[in-house]
KEVEXMI-797393 format. One line per 2 residues: number of its first residue (from 1); their letters; for each residue x, y, z of C-alpha. Coordinates in nm, 3 decimals. Example, Ala and Ser with C-alpha at 12.3 -4.5 7.8 and 13.67 -1.06 7.14 Angstrom:
1) as) 1.230,-0.450,0.780 | 1.367,-0.106,0.714
This chain:
1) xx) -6.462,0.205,-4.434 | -6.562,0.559,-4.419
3) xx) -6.336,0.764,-4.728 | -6.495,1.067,-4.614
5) xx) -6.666,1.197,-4.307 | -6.845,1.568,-4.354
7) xx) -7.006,1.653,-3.990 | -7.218,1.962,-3.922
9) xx) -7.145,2.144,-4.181 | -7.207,2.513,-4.228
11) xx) -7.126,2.796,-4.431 | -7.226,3.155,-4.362
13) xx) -7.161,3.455,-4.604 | -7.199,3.784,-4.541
15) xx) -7.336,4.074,-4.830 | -7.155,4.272,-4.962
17) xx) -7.051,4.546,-4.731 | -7.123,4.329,-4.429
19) xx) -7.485,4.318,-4.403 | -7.716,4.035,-4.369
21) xx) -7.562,3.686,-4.349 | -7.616,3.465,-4.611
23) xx) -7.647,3.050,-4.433 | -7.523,2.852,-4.795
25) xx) -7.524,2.527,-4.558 | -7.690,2.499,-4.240
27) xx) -7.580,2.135,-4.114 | -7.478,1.868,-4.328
29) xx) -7.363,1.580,-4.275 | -7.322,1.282,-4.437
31) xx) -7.021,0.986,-4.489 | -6.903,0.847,-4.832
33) xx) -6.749,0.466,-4.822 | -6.403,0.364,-5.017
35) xx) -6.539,0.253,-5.335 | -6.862,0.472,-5.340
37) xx) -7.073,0.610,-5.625 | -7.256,0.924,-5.510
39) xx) -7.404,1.195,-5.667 | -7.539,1.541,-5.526
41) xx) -7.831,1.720,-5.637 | -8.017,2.009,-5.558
43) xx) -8.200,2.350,-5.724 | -7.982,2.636,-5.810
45) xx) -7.860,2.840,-5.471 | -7.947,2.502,-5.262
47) xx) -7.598,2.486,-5.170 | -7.446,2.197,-5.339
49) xx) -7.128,2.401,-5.492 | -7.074,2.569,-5.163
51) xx) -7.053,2.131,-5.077 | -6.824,2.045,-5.352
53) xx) -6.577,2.375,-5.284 | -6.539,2.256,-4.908
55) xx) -6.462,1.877,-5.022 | -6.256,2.014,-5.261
57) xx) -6.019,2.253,-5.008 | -6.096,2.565,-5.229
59) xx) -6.319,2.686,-4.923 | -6.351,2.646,-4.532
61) xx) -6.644,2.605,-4.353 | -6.827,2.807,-4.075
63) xx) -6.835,2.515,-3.834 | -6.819,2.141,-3.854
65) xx) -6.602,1.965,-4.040 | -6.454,1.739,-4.345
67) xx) -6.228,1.451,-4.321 | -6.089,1.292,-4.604
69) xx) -5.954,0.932,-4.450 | -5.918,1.110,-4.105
71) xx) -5.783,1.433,-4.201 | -5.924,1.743,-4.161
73) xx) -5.908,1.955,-4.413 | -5.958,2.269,-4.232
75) xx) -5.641,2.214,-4.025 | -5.395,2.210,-4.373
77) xx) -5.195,2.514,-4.441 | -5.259,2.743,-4.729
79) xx) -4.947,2.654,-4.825 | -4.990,2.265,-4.840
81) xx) -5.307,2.282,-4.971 | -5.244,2.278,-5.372
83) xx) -4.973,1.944,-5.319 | -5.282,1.808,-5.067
85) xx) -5.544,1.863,-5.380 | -5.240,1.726,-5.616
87) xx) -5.205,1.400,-5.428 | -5.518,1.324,-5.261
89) xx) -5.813,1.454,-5.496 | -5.835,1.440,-5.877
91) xx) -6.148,1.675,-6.025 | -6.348,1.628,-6.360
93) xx) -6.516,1.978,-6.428 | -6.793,2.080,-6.669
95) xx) -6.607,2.293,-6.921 | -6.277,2.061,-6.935
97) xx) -5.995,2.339,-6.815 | -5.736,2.198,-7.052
99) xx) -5.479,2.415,-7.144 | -5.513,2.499,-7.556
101) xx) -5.170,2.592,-7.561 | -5.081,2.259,-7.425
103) xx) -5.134,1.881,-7.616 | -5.395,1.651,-7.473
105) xx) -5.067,1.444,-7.361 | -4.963,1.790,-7.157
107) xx) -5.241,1.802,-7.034 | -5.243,1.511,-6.838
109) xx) -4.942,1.481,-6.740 | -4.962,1.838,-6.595
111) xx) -5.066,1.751,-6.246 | -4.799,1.493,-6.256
113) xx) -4.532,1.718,-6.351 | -4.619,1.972,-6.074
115) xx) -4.574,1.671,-5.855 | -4.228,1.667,-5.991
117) xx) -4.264,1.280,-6.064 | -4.022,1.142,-6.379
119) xx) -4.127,1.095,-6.745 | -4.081,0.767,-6.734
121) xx) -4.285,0.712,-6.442 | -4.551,0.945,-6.615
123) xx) -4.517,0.747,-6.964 | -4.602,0.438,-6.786
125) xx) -4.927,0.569,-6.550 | -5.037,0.712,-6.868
127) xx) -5.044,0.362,-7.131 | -5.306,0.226,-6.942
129) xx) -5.524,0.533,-6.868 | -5.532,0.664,-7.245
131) xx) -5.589,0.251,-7.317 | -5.883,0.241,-7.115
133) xx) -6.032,0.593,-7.228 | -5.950,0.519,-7.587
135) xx) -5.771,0.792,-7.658 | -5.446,0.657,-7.722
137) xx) -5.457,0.771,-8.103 | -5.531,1.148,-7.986
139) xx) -5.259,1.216,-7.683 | -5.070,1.476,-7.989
141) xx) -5.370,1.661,-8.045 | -5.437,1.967,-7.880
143) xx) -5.787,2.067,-7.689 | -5.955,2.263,-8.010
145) xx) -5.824,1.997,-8.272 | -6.068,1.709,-8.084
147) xx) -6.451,1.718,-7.950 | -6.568,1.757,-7.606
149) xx) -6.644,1.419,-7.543 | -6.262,1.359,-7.611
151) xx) -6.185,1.670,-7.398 | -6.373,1.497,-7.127
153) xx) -6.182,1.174,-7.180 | -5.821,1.355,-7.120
155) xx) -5.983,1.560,-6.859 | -6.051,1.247,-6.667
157) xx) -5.678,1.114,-6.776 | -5.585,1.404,-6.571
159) xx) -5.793,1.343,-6.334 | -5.716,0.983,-6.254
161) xx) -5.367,0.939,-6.380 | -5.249,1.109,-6.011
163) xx) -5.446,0.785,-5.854 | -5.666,1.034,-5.634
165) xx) -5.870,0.878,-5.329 | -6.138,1.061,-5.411
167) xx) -6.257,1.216,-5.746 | -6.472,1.469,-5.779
169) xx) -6.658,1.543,-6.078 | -6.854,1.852,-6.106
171) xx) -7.123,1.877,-6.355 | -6.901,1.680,-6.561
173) xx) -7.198,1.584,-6.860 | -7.315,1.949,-6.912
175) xx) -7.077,2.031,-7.191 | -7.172,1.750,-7.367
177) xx) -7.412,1.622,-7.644 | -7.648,1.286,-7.553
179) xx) -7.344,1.035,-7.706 | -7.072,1.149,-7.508
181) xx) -7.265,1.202,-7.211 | -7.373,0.851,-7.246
183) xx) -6.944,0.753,-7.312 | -6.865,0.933,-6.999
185) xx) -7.122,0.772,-6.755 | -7.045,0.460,-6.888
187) xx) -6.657,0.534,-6.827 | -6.745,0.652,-6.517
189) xx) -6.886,0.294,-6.407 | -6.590,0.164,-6.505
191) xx) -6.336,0.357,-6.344 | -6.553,0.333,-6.001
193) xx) -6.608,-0.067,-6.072 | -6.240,-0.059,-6.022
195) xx) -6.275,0.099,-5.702 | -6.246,0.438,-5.770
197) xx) -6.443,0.628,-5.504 | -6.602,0.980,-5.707
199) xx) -6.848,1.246,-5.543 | -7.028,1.405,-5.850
201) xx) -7.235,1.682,-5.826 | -7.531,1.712,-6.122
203) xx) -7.829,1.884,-6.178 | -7.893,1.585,-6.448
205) xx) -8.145,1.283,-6.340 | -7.958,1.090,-6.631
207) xx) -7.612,1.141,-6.487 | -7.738,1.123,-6.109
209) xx) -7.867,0.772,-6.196 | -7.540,0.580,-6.294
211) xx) -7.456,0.672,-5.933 | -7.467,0.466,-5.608
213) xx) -7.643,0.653,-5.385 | -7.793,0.998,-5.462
215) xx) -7.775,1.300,-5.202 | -8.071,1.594,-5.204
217) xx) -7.942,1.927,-5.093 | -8.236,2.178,-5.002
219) xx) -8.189,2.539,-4.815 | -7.828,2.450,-4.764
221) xx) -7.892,2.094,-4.598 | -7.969,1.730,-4.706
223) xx) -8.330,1.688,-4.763 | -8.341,1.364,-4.849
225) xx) -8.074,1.048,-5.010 | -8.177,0.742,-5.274
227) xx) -8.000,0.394,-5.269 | -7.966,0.232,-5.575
229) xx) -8.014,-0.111,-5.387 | -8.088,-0.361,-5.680
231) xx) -8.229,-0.122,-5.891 | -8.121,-0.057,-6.229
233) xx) -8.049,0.266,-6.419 | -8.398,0.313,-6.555
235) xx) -8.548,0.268,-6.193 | -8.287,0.480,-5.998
237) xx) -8.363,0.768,-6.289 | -8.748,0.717,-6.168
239) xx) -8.657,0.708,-5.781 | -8.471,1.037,-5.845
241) xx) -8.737,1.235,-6.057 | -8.985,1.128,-5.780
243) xx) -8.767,1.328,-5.509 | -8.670,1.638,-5.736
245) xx) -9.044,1.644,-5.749 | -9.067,1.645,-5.392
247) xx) -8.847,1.931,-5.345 | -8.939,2.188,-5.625
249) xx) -9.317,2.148,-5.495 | -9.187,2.175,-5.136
251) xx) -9.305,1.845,-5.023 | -9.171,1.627,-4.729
């Protein structure tokens, strides 16, 4: 079952004072499952942040269209749209946006208490999160006592403790050094092994290769995808560094 459906997609920017129009996605389209792995790659200015803003509400497109489980996203009131991104989407970003002011507990329960759900109720999503993500021993500390692998961990805590339908993760390894990139990717596995469905855009071949299925975005459409199939890590990190080939030589 189709999680999300993008259709046609386009974006079109004009310069600054109205002059030339700038096409940051010409016509994408492309469906994600329930359960799905997928990473998006592409050169700088290909267009895969203008992607991740429309998935993500923060933007509307030109023409076509997004639908998360059937719903358009284009159709939600400004007004409804921070409770939609509360209760629908949970997002992983590169440099962590916790809160230093806030503990690493605060921090995850923030999206929670926006919600306006109970402590209790938050106390109890929370034992089994911080369990799984190891953090349990750390939930006092605040974001500059701990390292950014363990800022990553409560960032996804926040991320998932909401139980999102679809989380997206954008460059969520680039803050970190090779051993917590390697702890997040794994953690990643898990959480979508347990049926988490997550959209993660990357320019890294090492993250992009823990995925599922692997989109290309080049000149603002998709160029080309890679299935994982059977294949292990090693050989969907070789599958993917033979397309990025492909596109930064211009090849078809």
């Amino acid at each position: 079952m189709s999680m999300l459906e993008v259709q046609g997609l386009k974006k079109t920017y004009s310069t600054r004072f109205g002059g030339a129009k700038v096409e940051a996605l010409k016509n994408v389209g492309f469906e994600v499952d329930e359960g799905e792995y997928v990473a998006i790659m592409g050169e700088s200015g290909s267009g895969k942040t203008t992607l991740l803003n429309m998935l993500a509400a923060i933007d509307k497109p030109t023409a076509g269209s997004v639908k998360l489980k059937g719903k358009e996203l284009a159709t939600i009131p400004d007004k409804a749209l921070a409770s939609f991104r509360r209760e629908h989407l949970g997002f992983v970003f590169q440099d962590f946006n916790l809160l230093d002011t806030f503990s690493l507990k605060d921090n995850i329960f923030l999206p929670l208490v926006l919600a306006g759900q109970k402590y209790t109720e938050m106390e109890s999503r929370l034992r089994p999160i911080a369990k799984a993500l190891n953090i349990q021993e750390l939930l006092e500390k605040y974001p500059y006592e701990v390292s950014g692998g363990q800022k990553q961990r409560a960032a996804v805590a926040r991320a998932i403790i909401t139980r999102p339908e679809l989380l997206l993760a954008d460059e969520p390894t680039g803050a970190l050094d090779s051993k917590a990139t390697d702890e997040l990717l794994a953690l990643f596995g898990e959480i979508n092994r347990a049926g988490q469905t997550i959209v993660m855009v990357t320019h890294s071949v090492k993250a992009a290769s823990h995925a599922n299925r692997v989109l290309f975005i080049r000149d603002g459409e998709v160029f080309h995808q890679v299935y994982r199939g059977e294949d292990n890590n090693e050989a969907m990190y070789q599958k993917i560094s033979n397309t990025l080939t492909l596109l930064t030589t211009g090849g078809e």
